[in-house]
N, C-alpha and C positions, 0 to 999 in steps of 0.2 A: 440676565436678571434685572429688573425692572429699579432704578436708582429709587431714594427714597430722597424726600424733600431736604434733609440735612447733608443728604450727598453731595448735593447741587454748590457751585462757588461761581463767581463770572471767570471766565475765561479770555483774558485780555491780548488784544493780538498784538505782537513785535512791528508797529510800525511807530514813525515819527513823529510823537505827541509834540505838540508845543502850544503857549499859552494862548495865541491868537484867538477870537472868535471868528471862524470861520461863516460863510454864506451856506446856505443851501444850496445842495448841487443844482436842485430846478427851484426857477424863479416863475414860474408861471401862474396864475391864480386862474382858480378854474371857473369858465362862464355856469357852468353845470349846476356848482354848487351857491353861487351868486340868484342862482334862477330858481332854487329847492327854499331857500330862504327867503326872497320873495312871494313866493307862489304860495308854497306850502305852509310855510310861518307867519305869512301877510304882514313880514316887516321890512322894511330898507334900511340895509346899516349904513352908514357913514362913509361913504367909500372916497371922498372926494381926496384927489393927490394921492392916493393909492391905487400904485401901477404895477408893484413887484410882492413878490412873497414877504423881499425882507422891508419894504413899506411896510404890510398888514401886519407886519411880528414888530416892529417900532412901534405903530399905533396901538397895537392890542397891548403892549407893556407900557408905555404912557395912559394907556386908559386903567389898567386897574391900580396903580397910584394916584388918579382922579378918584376914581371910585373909592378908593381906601379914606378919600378927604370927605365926598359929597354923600356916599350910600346914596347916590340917584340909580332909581330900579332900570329909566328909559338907557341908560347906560349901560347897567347890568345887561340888562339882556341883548344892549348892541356888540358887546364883550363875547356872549356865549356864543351869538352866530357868525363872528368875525375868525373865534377861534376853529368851530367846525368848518367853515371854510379855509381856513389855514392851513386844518389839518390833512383836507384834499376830499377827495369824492368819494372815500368811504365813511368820511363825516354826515353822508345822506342819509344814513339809514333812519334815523331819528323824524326827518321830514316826511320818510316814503313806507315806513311800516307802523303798521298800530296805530292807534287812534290819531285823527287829525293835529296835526302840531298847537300844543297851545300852554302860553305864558304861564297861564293860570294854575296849570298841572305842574308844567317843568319847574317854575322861578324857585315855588315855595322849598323845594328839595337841592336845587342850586345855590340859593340864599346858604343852606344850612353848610353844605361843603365851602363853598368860598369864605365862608365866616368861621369854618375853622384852619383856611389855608392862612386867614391875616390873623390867626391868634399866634404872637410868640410863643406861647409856652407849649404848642404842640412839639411831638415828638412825629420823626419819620411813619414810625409803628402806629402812633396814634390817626395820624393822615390814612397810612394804608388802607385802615380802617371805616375813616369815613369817606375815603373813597367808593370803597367796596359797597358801601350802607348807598352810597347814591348810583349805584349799579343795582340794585338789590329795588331800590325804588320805583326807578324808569322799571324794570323787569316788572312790579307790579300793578305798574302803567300800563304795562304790553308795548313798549315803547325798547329801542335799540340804543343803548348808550353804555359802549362795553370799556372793557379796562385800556386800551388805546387811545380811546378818545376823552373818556377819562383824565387820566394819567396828563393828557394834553394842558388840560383846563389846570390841574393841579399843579402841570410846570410853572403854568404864567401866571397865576397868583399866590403861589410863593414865592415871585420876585418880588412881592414886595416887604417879606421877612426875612429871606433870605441871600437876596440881589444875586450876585453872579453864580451861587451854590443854590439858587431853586430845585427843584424834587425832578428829576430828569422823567420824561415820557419814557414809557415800557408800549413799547408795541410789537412785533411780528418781529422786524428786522431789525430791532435791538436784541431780542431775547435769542433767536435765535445764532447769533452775532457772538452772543456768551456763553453759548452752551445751554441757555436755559428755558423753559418752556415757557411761553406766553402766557400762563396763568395767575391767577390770584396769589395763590401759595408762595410764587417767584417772586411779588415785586417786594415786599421786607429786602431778599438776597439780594434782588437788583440795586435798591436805593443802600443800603449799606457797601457792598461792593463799589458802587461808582463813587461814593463818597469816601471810600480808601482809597482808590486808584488815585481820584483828584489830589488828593492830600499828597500821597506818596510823588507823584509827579511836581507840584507843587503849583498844578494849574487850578482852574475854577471846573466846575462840574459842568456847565453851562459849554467850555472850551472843550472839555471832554466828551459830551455826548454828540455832539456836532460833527465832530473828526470822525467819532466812531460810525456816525448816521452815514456820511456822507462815504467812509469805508465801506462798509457792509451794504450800503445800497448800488456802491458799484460793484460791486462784486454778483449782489443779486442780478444783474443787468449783464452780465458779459455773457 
């Protein structure tokens, strides 16, 4: 019989949590997506002294506490294609479907999520929400920007309202990791759940999804 969305809880695995922040299991950045963002977005990000994954994730979190200071847009949008690069080579889809990549279309609908990731007074629920509304956007664009990649953007600028408890990414290998489907409906359950777990253990959420990433993606791999 088919669960219903209040069925659903994360389902936390019995291994050895502890507070560290962990690395990424792979450190590699990919020439792929460095070359989708050139080509296809006719931009250059900033690459210089970025050589590893965890360079591009320091830099992209040092950049949106710039941004939170200056609101410079040339920044903004070296932010959004540093992160789709981060997030690996299914961050293309945005460069290689639907109409030609352009600022002009994407920023004005990125502006409005990022500006509600630096309001305090948002709530979890509240984000979920304008996350979805900027899924819901690109979709109208004919443009590929799903709740993964998403969820990405929404981690790293809520560090800068939240610092080590930023809104954790929901992708493939988290949801399924928890029992719970990669959908819309799940991330509320997702970001509630990780944020009792974190509590209960008495680490950072940041320390938690890392462990779990880094679990569940070797596990996907054996």
């Amino acid at each position: 019989m088919p669960q219903k969305k209040n069925d659903y809880i994360c389902v936390f695995p019995d291994i050895d949590y502890h507070a560290e922040l962990d690395e990424l299991s792979v450190q590699g950045i990919s020439p792929v997506m460095l070359a989708f963002v050139r080509e296809r977005a006719a931009f250059e990000p900033a690459m210089e002294n970025i050589f590893t994954l965890q360079d591009l994730e320091d830099n992209i979190r040092n950049g949106v506490l710039r941004y939170d200071d200056t609101r410079d847009d040339v920044l903004l949008q070296d932010i959004f294609h540093k992160i789709q690069i981060w997030g690996g080579e299914h961050g293309r889809y945005i460069y290689v479907q639907g109409p030609v990549f352009d600022w002009n279309d994407v920023g004005p609908c990125y502006r409005r999520l990022v500006a509600a990731c630096l309001d305090e007074g948002r709530t979890a629920d509240s984000l979920a929400r304008k996350a979805k509304a900027m899924n819901v956007a690109m979709q109208l664009q004919e443009r590929r920007l799903g709740l993964s990649f998403i969820t990405k953007h929404v981690h790293f600028w809520t560090r800068v309202t939240r610092g080590e408890n930023a809104l954790p990414i929901f992708d493939d290998i988290m949801a399924r990791g928890l029992k719970l489907r990669p959908k819309w409906e799940h991330l509320p359950i997702y970001w509630q759940g990780m944020e009792d777990k974190a509590r209960s253990l008495g680490i950072s959420i940041d320390a938690l999804e890392r462990q779990l990433f880094n679990y569940f993606r070797g596990i996907a791999r054996q």
